[in-house]
C-alpha positions in Angstrom: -9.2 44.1 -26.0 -10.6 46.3 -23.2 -13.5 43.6 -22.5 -10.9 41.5 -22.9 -8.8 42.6 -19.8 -12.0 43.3 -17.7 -13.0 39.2 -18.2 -9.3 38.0 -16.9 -9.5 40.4 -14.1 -13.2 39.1 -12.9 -11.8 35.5 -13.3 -8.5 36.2 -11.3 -10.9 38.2 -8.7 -13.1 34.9 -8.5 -10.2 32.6 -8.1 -9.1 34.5 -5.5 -11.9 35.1 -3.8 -13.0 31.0 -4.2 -9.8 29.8 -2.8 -10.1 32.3 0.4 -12.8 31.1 1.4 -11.2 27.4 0.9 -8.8 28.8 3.6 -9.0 27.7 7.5 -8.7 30.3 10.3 -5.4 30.9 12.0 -7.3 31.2 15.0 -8.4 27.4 14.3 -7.3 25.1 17.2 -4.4 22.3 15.9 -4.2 19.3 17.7 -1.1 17.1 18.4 -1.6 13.6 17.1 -1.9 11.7 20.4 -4.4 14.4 21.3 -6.7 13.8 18.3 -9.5 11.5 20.0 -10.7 8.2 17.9 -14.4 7.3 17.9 -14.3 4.2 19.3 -18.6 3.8 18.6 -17.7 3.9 15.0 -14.2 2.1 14.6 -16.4 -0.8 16.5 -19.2 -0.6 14.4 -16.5 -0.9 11.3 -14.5 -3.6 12.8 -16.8 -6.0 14.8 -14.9 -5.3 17.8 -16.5 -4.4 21.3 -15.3 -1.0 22.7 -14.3 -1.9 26.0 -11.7 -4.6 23.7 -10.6 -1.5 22.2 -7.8 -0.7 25.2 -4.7 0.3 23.2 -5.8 3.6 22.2 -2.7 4.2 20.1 -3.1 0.7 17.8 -7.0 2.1 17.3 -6.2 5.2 16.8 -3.8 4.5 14.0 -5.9 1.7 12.5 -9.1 4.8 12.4 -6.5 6.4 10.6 -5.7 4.1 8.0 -9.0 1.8 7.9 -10.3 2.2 4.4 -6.8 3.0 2.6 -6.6 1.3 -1.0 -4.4 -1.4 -1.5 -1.7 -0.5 -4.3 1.3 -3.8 -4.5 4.4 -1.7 -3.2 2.6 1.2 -1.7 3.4 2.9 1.8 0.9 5.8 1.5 -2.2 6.8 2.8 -2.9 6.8 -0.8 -2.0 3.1 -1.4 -0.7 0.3 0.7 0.5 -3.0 0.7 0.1 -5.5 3.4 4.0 -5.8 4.4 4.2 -1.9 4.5 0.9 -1.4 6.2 2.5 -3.9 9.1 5.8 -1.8 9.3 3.5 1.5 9.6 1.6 0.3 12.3 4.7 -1.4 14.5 6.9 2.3 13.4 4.0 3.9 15.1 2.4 2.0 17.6 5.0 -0.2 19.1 8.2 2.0 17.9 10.1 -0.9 16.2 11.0 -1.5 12.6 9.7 -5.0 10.7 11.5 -6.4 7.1 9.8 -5.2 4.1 7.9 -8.0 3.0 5.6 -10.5 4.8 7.7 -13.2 4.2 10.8 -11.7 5.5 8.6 -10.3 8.5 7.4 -14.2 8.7 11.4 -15.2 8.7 12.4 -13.0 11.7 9.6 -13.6 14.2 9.0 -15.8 16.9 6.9 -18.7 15.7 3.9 -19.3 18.5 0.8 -21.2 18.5 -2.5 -19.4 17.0 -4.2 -20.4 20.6 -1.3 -17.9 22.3 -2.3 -14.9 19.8 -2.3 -12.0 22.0 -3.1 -7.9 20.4 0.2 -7.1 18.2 0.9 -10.7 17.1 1.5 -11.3 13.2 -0.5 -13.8 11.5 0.5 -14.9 8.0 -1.0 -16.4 4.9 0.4 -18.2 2.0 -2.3 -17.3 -0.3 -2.3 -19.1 -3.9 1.7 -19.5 -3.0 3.9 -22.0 -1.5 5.9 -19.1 0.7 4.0 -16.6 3.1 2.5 -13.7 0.9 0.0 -12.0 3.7 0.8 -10.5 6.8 -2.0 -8.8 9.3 -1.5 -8.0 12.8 -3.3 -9.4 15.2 -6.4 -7.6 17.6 -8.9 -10.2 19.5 -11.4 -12.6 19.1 -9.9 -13.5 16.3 -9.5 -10.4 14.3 -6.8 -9.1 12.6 -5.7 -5.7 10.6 -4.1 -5.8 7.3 -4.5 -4.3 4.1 -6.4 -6.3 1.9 -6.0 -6.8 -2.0 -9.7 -6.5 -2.4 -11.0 -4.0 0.2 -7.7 -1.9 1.4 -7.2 -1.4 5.4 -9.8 -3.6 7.0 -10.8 -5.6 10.4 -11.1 -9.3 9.0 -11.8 -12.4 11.0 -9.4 -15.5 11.2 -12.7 -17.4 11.3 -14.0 -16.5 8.0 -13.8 -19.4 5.4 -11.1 -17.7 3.2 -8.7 -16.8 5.6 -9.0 -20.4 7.6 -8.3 -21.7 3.9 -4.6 -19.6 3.6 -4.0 -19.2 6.9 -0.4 -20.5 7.8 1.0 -19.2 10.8 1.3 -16.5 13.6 4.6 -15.4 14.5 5.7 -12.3 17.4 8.4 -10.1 16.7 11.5 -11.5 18.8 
């Protein structure tokens, strides 16, 4: 019994001691989001997209953030993410407005343009194996695009590449 006892306290005393050191300093220096700086080296590396193209630090900022999230159908975390939801995130935060739910509804209520008059924060939509819009991404330059792919998650993809010139349908921009 006595050795017992002596074993549960040397366990608690390592628990303890394991998740102190876990702990961050007080003293450590918090930053405010729009203080928090993005590298824009590495978000161009990632994305194909020249740094001196990068000049809305807020849109890259928030796509560093997010670039790499998994896709999950229905998700709006960090954890998982849909296309749709990913799009509202982005136009919540970036450009302070609030988007429909779903890509097609978000497709319903914007201002069809022409693909040649794509400028950074346009919406360009796919109809991929369906007869009705089921992709959204927003729109960068050069012809890239953010969205949150079924296969890869948050990603930079180009509306060049063969399978996105296949199910490409439209570009819209929010009225």
């Amino acid at each position: 019994m006595y050795i017992r006892r002596k074993i549960v306290i040397l366990m608690c005393f390592a628990v303890f001691i394991a998740c102190k050191g876990k702990q961050k300093s007080t003293k450590t220096e918090t930053k405010k989001p729009d203080e928090v700086k993005t590298n824009t080296k590495v978000l161009s590396t990632k994305t194909g997209i020249p740094e001196k193209e990068m000049t809305n630090k807020k849109l890259y900022k928030f796509i560093d953030e997010w670039y790499g999230v998994p896709y999950k159908f229905g998700g709006c975390t960090k954890s998982g993410v849909d296309c749709s939801c990913f799009t509202n995130q982005l136009f919540k935060e970036v450009f302070n407005q609030t988007l429909a739910r779903s890509s097609r509804d978000i497709y319903k209520e914007s201002e069809k343009i022409k693909t040649q008059a794509l400028k950074e924060g346009d919406f360009v939509f796919f109809k991929i194996n369906s007869q009705e819009v089921s992709h959204v991404g927003v729109f960068l330059t050069n012809s890239k695009f953010v969205h949150a792919s079924t296969s890869k998650g948050v990603m930079v993809s180009d509306l060049n590449d063969a399978y996105y010139k296949k199910y490409y349908f439209g570009a819209g921009r929010t009225k």
